[in-house]
N, C-alpha and C positions, 0 to 999 in steps of 0.2 A: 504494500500500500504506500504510494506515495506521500510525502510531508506536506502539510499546511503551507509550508512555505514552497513549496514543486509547486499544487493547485492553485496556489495566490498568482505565483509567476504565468501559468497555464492564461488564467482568467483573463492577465494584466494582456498576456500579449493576442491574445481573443480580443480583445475589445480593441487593442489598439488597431488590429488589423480590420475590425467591422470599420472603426472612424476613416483608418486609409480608402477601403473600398468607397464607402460613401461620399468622399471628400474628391477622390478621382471620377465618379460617375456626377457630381455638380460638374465638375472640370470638363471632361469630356462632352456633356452634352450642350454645355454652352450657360449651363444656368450662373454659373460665374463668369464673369466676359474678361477677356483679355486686357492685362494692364488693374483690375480691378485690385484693391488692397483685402488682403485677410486677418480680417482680426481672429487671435488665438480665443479671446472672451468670447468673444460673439457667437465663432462656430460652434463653441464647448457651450453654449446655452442653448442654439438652434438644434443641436445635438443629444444634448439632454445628456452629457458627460462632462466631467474635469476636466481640465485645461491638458492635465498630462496627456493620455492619449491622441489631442488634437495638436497638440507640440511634435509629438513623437511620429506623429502621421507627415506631417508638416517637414519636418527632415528628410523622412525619407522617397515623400515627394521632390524636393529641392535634387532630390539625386537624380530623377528621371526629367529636370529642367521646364516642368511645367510649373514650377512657383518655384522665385528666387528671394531670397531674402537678402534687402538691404540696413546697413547698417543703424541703430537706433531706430527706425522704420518699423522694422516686421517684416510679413509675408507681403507680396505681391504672386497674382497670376501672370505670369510670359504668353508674353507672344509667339504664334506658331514661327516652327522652322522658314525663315526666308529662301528664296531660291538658293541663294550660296551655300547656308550652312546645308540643306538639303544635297547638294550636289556633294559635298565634303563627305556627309556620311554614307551615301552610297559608294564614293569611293573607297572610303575603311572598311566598309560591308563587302562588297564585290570580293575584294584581298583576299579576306579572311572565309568567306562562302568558301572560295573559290579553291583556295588551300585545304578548308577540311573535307569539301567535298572529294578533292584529288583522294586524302590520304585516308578517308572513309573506305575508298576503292578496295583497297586491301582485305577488309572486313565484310567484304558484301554478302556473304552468306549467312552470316550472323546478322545484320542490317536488313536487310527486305524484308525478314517478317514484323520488324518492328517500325521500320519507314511504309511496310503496306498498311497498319492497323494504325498509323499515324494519318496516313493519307484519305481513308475510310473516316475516320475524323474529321477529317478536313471537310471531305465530300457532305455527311450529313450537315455539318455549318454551314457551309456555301450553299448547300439548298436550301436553309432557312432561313438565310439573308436571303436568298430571289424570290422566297415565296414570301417573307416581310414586306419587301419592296414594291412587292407588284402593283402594276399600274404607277409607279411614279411614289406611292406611299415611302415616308418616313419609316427607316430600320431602326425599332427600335435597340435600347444603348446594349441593354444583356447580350439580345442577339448577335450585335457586333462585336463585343468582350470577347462571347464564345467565339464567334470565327476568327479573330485574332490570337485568340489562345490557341486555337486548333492549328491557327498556319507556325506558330512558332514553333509548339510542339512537333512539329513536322522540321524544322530545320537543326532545333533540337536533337533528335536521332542522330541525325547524322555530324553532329561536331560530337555527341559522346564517342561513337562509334571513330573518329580521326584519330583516337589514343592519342590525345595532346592537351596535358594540361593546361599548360600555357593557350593555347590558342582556344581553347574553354571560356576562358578567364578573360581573355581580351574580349570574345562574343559578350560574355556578361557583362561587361563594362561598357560595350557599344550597346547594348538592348538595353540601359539605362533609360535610351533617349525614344525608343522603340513605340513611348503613348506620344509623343509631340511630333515622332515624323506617322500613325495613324492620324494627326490632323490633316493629313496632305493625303493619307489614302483614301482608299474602295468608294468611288467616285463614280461608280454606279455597276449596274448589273453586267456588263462588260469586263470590268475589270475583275471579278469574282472570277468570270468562267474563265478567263485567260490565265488566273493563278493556278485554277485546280489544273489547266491545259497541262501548262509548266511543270507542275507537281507529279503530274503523272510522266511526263517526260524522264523527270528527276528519276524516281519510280523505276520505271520502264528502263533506262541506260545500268542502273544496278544490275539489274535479272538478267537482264541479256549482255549487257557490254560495259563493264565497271567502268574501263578507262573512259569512257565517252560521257560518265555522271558529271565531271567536270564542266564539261563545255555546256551539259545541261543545264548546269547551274547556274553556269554565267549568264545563259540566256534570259534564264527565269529574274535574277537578279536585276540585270539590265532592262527584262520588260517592265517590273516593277519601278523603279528607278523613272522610265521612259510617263510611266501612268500617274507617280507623284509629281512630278516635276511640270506636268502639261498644264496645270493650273497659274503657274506661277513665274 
């Protein structure tokens, strides 16, 4: 049985993480507007929790560059990714895809069954974003979560599978930024079917031709890349 003090800790980081989710789906769907200041009071009353967890939430959004805190100030909401920085991080993305994808290669026998039950993920998402949307309708934010979850989980696989801690570690330090360049994505029903397109490519180059996952990868990254950037 674990200690009073294990369940306290449990509780503490339960709750902080319920105020994180909450505080990224205001962000997310706009109900906070960009440039907007955050007060720690305020949310932690709107919230119906103490300051602490909405502190704690608040940090570790600052890490994914959607609120930046300035000094004596507080919180502020950031502005999405501009064209440059966008272009910047697709090029550290592309790199580093591109490398684990190669060195995935190696592994692909052990990889396709867990890049195909990834991919099968992906697919139910991506149908529940086009059947949200239809006719033009607003996706709502969950169902967006999930497809974004789902696509990363998908790329996911294959940097475990690269046996490379290091370039693990740099993925996770670029997916920091991964909800502020989702400002600049899935820009409608097109851009859904073109990722799963990609994905099955990715898919497909494992089973039959390891070496060729690489250049799939690039593709898929570069189409993505191609579909953020056309806004802006």
């Amino acid at each position: 049985m674990g200690t009073v003090e294990g369940r306290f800790d449990i509780t503490r980081r339960a709750l902080r993480d319920q105020v994180y989710e909450r505080i990224l789906e205001l962000l997310l769907s706009g109900e906070i507007a960009a440039g907007e200041r955050l007060s720690i009071d305020t949310m932690a009353r709107e919230l119906a929790v103490s300051p602490t967890p909405v502190r704690e939430a608040l940090v570790q959004l600052e890490r994914t560059g959607l609120v930046t805190r300035e000094a004596l100030k507080g919180y502020r909401v950031a502005p999405p990714l501009d064209h440059d920085q966008l272009t910047e991080l697709f090029e550290a993305r592309l790199m580093l895809e591109e490398t684990a994808a190669r060195l995935a290669a190696r592994d692909a026998e052990r990889l396709v069954p867990a890049l195909a039950a990834a991919h099968e993920r992906h697919r139910v998402a991506s149908a529940a974003v086009l059947a949200a949307g239809e006719g033009g309708a607003a996706v709502p934010l969950p169902v967006t979560q999930q497809y974004f979850d789902a696509d990363r989980a998908f790329h996911d696989v294959i940097f475990a599978h690269s046996a490379n801690r290091y370039l693990e570690e740099m993925y996770d330090g670029l997916g920091a930024l991964t909800h502020r360049m989702r400002q600049a994505a899935l820009r409608g029903p097109e851009d859904v079917r073109e990722a799963m397109a990609e994905h099955a490519a990715v898919l497909q180059a494992y089973e039959s031709d390891p070496e060729a996952a690489a250049a799939a990868m690039v593709r898929h990254v570069t189409g993505v890349r191609t579909r953020s950037l056309s806004g802006h």
